[in-house]
Structures are given as structure tokens and as C-alpha cells.
C-alpha positions as CSV (number, residue, x, y, z in Angstrom):
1,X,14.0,-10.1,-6.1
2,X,14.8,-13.3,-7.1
3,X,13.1,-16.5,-8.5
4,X,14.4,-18.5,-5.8
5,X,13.1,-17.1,-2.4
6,X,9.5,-15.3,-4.0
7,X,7.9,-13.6,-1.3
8,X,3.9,-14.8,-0.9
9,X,1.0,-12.5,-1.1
10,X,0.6,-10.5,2.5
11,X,-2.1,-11.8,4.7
12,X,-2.6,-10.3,7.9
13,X,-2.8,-11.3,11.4
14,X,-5.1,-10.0,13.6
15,X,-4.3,-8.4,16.7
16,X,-1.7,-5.8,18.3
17,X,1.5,-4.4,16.1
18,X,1.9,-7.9,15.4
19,X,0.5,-7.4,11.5
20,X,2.4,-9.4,9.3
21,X,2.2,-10.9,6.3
22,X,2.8,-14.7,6.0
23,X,6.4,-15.9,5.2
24,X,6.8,-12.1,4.5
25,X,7.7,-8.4,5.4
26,X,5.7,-7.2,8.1
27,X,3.8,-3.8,8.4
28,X,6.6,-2.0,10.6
29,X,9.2,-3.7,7.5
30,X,8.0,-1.1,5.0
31,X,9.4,1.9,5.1
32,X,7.7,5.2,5.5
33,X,8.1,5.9,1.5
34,X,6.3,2.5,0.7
35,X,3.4,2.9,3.7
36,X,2.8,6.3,2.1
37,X,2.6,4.8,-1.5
38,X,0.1,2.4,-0.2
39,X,-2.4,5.0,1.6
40,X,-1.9,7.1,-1.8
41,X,-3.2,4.2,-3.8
42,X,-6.0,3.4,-1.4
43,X,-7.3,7.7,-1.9
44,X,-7.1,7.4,-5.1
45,X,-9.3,3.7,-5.3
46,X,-11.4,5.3,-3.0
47,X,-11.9,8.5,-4.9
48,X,-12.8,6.0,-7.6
49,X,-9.8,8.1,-9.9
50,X,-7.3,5.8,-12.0
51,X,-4.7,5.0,-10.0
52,X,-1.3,5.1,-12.4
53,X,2.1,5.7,-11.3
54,X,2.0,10.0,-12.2
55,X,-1.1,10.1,-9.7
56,X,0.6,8.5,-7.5
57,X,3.5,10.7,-7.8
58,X,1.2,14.1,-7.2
59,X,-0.4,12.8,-3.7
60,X,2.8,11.7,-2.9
61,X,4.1,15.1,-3.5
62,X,2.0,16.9,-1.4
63,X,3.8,15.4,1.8
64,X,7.4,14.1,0.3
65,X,8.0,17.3,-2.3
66,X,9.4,16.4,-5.6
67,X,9.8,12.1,-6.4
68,X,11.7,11.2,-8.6
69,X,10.2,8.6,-11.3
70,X,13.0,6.6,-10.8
71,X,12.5,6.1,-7.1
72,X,8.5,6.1,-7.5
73,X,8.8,3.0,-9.8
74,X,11.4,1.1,-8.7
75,X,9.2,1.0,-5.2
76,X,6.1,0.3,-6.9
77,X,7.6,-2.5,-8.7
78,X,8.8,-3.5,-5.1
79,X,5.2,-3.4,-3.9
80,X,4.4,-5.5,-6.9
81,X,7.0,-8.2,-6.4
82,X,6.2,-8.2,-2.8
83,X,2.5,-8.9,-3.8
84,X,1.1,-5.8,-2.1
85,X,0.3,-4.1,-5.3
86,X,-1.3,-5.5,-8.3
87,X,-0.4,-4.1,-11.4
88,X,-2.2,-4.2,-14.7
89,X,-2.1,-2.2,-18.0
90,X,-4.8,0.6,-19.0
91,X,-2.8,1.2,-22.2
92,X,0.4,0.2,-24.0
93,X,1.9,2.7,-21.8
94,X,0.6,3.5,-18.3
95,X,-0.1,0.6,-16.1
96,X,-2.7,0.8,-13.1
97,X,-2.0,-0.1,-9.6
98,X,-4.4,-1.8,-7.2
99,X,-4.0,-2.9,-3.7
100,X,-4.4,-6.9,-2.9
101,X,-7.4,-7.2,-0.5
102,X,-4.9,-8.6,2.4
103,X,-2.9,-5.5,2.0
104,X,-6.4,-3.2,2.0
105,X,-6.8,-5.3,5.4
106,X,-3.4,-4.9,6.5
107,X,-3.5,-0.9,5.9
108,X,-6.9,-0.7,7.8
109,X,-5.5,-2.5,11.1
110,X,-2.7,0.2,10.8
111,X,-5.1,2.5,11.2
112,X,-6.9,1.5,13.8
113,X,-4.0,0.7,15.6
114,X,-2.4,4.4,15.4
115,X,-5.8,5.9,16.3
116,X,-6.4,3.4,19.4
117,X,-2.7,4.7,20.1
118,X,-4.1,8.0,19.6
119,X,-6.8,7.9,21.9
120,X,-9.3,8.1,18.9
121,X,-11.9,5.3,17.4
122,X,-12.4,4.3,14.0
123,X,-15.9,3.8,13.1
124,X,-16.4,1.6,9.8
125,X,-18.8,3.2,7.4
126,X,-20.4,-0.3,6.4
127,X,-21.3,-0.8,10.4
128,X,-23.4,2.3,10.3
């Protein structure tokens, strides 16, 4: 990606498939590869486990077999440069990936969009 044309952080819009992210990609934009990298990061910030680039790789695994660390990090880098990833450093070797809260919110309408297409509800934990 370029210095020129930067794409902004995502920030969703609210309402039917239309989830974009300003100036940006929008949810159906992302391939299926990059959508699954995303969910992957969310488990493992969930399960409160360091989320680094090989853990990434092993939940990825269990649905896409065996990814190659060159395609695992040239999309995270994507997701990075796209500013639905943070990235930071938890040694002079392994970076950490975390997901921007507008992409946490962008992944969660996602959701609840599929499972209203789905016939199912969501119920938010935090609602009771």
C-alpha cells in the first residue's frame, strides 16, 4: 500500500449488509482468508491467550489446513496497513496482534447479521 492513498481506520455503519468502513474496504471486500484471520484474533483476545502470528496460524489451521507463514503474514500485515489490526511487539521477535475497536464492532454486526439470516438471535452477554 502506498503513502499516497492510506486507507483510514474502519468504522462501521449501522444497519443491513451495508457495513463499511469509512473511505475504506467494506466487510463483504475481505476475503474469506482475512474474515477468518479476524474471528481467529477475536478467540484468541477472548480466551485472554497472546495473540502472535503462530497462534494465529494453528486456529487458522483447524478450518484452512496447512498456512503458509508467507501468506499468514503478508495478510496480517494487510490487516495492519488497512487499520483493522493493530500490531505491537511482545519481544524483539514475535509481534502481537489486536483488533481496532471499529473492527471488534464491525465483526460483531457480521455476526448478528448471518444469524438474523439464519433465523437465530444473538444475545449480548453484557445485556444479561
Amino acid at each position: 500500500m502506498s503513502d499516497e492513498n492510506p486507507t483510514p481506520a474502519p468504522s462501521t455503519t449501522s444497519g443491513s449488509s451495508v457495513q463499511t468502513l469509512d473511505a475504506g474496504p467494506r466487510w463483504c471486500e475481505l476475503t474469506g482468508f482475512r474474515r477468518d484471520m479476524l474471528a481467529a484474533i477475536s478467540r484468541l483476545e477472548q480466551a485472554g491467550k497472546p495473540c502472535y502470528g503462530l497462534a494465529v496460524q494453528e486456529l487458522l489451521e483447524e478450518n484452512h489446513g496447512q498456512v503458509h507463514h508467507g501468506h499468514l503474514y503478508t495478510n496480517l500485515e494487510a490487516l495492519v496497513e488497512d487499520g483493522y489490526v493493530r500490531k505491537g511487539e511482545i519481544d524483539a521477535r514475535t509481534n502481537s496482534y489486536a483488533l481496532t475497536d471499529e473492527t471488534k464492532e464491525l465483526l460483531e454486526a457480521a455476526a448478528r447479521e448471518l444469524a438474523d439470516a439464519c433465523g437465530l438471535s444473538v444475545v449480548d452477554p453484557a445485556e444479561g
